[in-house]
C-alpha positions in Angstrom: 27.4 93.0 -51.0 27.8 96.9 -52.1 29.5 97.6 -48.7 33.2 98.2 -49.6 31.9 100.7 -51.7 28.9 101.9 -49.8 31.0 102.3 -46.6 33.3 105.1 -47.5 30.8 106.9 -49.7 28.6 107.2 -46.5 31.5 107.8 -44.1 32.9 110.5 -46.5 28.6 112.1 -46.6 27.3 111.0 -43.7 30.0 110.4 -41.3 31.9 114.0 -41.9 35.5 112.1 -42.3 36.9 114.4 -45.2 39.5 112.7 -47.3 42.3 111.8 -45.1 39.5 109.9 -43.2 38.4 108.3 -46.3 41.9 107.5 -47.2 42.4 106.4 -43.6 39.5 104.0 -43.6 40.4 102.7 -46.7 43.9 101.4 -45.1 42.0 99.7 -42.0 42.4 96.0 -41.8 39.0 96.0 -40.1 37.1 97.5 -42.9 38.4 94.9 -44.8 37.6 92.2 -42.4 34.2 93.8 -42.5 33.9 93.9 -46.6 34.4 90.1 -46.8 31.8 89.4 -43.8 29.2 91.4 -45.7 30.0 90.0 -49.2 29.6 86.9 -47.3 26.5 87.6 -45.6 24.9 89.2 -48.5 25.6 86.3 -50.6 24.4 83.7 -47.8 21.4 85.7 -47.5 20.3 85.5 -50.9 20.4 81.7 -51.5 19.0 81.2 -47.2 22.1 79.5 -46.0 21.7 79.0 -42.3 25.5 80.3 -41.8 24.4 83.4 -43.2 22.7 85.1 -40.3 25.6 84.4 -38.1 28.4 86.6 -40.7 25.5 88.9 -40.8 25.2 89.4 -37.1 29.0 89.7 -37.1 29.4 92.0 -40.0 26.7 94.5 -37.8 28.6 94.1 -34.5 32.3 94.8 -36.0 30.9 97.9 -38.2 29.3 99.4 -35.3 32.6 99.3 -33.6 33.8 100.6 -37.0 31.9 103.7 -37.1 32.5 104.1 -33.0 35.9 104.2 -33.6 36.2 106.0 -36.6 33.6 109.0 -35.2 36.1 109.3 -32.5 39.2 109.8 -34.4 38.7 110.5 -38.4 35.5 112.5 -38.1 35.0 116.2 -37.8 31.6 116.2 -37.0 30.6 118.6 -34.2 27.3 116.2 -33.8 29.5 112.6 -33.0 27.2 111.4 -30.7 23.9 112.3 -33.2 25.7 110.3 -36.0 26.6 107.5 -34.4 23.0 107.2 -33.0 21.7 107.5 -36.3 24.1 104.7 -37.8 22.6 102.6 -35.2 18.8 103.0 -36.2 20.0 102.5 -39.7 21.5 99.2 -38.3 18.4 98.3 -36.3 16.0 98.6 -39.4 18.3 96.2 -41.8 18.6 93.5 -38.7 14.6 93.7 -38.3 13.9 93.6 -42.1 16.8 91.0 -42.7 15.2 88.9 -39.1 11.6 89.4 -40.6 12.5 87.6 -44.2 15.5 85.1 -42.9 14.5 84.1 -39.1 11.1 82.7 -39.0 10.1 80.0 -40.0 12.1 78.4 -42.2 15.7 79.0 -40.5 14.7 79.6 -37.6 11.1 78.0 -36.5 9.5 79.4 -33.4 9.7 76.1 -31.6 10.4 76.2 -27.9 13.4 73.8 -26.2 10.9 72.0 -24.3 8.7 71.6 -27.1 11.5 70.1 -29.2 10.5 66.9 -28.7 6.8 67.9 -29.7 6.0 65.4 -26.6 2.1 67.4 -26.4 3.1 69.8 -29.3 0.4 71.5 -31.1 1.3 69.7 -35.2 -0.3 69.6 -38.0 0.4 66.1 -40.1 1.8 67.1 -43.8 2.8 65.4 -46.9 6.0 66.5 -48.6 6.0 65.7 -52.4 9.6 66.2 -53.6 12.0 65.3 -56.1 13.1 67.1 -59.6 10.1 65.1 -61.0 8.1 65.7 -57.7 7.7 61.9 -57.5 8.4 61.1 -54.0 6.3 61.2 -51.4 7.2 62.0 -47.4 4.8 62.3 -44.1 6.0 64.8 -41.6 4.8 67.1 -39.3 4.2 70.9 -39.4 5.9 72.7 -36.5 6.1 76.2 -37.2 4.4 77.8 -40.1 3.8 81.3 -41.8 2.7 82.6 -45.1 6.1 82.7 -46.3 7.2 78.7 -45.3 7.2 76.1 -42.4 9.3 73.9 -40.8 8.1 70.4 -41.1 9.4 67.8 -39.3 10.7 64.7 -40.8 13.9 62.2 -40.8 14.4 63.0 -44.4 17.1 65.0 -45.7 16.4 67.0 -48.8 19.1 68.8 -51.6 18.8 72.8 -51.0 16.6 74.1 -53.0 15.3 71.2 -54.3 11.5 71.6 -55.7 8.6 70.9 -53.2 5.4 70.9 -52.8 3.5 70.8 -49.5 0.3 68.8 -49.3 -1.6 70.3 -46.4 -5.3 69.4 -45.4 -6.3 71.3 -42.0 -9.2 73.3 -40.4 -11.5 72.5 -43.6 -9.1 73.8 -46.0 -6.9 71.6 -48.6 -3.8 73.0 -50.2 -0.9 72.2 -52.4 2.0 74.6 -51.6 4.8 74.8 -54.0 8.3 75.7 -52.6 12.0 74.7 -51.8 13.9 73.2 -49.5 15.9 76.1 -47.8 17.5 74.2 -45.0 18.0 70.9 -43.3 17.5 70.5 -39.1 19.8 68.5 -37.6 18.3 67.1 -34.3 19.4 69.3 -31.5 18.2 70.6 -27.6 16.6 73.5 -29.5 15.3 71.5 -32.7 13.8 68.7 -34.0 15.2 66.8 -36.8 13.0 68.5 -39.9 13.4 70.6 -43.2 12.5 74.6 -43.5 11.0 74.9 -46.7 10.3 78.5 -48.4 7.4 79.1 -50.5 7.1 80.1 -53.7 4.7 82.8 -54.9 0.9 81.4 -54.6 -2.2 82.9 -56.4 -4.7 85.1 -54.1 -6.8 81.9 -53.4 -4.3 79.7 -52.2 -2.5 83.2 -50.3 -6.5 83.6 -48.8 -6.7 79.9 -47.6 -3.5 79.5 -46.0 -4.2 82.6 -43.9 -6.6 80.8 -42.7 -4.5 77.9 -42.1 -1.7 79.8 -40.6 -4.0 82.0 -38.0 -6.1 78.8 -36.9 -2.4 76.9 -36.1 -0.9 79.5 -34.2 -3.8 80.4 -31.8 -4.2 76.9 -31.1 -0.8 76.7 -30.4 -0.7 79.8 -28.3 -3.3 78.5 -26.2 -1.3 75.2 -25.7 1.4 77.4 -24.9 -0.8 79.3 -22.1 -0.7 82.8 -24.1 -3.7 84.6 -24.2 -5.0 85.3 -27.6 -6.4 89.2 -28.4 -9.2 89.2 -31.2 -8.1 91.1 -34.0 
């Protein structure tokens, strides 16, 4: 969200523009369609709206041009081709560490087409406690899951963020999960009807069991799946 004031301190640094190029970029009706897609993105990211890694994805694409185009006419660099390689590492690192935290599983389970109709699908069954009081109860199915959330599939739709708590009982282990509902699946070729649900911070015991949990889910599913499995 700090990019329309971010940008032209690091073009001015970074970017070798000097302060016609500064001014310059400042007049750019593309730097300012850029601002509003990363004050969009930035706030979709923090609250986990599904739209938001689209803007995001569109934000990276239109600054790269950005800085392409302004290297090639505002900056007196005698290293062009240097800097614009380094803006795109710089690039590369936010999309992974944006990816790693936004993607999977919760927005983006790991679920093949084929498999969207879990027709032979590795699953684990689930119980979905929900509700400001936490008083209702739902049965689903656990598609995709991580230490950090899961997508469970169920014809229920849930409120963003409202309060949850997975009840999970698998591979000798029993856990109750708080969390919140981050997005609602509609059914499509790719994905099942279902809710992505983020999880709030556990304790070291429940963090140790649901390692457990998580690593015994996806080898079996990888071995469904035909993909050989490397001990660690």
């Amino acid at each position: 969200m700090g990019f329309p004031i971010l940008y032209p301190l690091f073009a001015s640094l970074a970017l070798d523009f000097g302060s016609r190029g500064v001014v310059a970029v400042g007049l750019s009706p593309l730097f300012y369609i850029a601002c509003v897609l990363w004050v969009f993105s930035g706030v979709g990211l923090q609250s986990l709206r599904h739209w938001s890694w689209y803007t995001f994805g569109a934000a990276q694409t239109l600054t790269v041009y950005i800085n392409a185009l302004n290297l090639v006419s505002l900056s007196e660099s005698q290293f062009k081709v240097y800097v614009f390689a380094s803006t795109l590492v710089i690039q590369m690192i936010l999309h992974a560490l944006v990816a790693h935290e936004i993607r999977v599983p919760y927005l983006f389970p790991q679920i093949k087409w084929w498999e969207s109709g879990i027709a032979g699908m590795h699953h684990i069954n689930a119980e979905l406690v929900s509700g400001g009081n936490l008083s209702g109860v739902t049965q689903g199915q656990l598609l995709d899951l991580s230490s950090r959330g899961c997508f469970l599939k169920t014809p229920i739709d849930f409120k963003h963020n409202d309060p949850v708590q997975l009840n999970l009982n698998a591979y000798e282990q029993f856990l109750e999960i708080p969390g919140k509902i981050v997005w609602n699946a509609k059914s499509t070729v790719t994905h099942p009807k279902g809710v992505g649900i983020q999880f709030l911070p556990l304790d070291r015991n429940l963090r140790r069991k649901l390692r457990v949990i998580v690593k015994n889910f996806n080898d079996k599913k990888d071995l469904e799946r035909g993909i050989s499995i490397i001990p660690s």
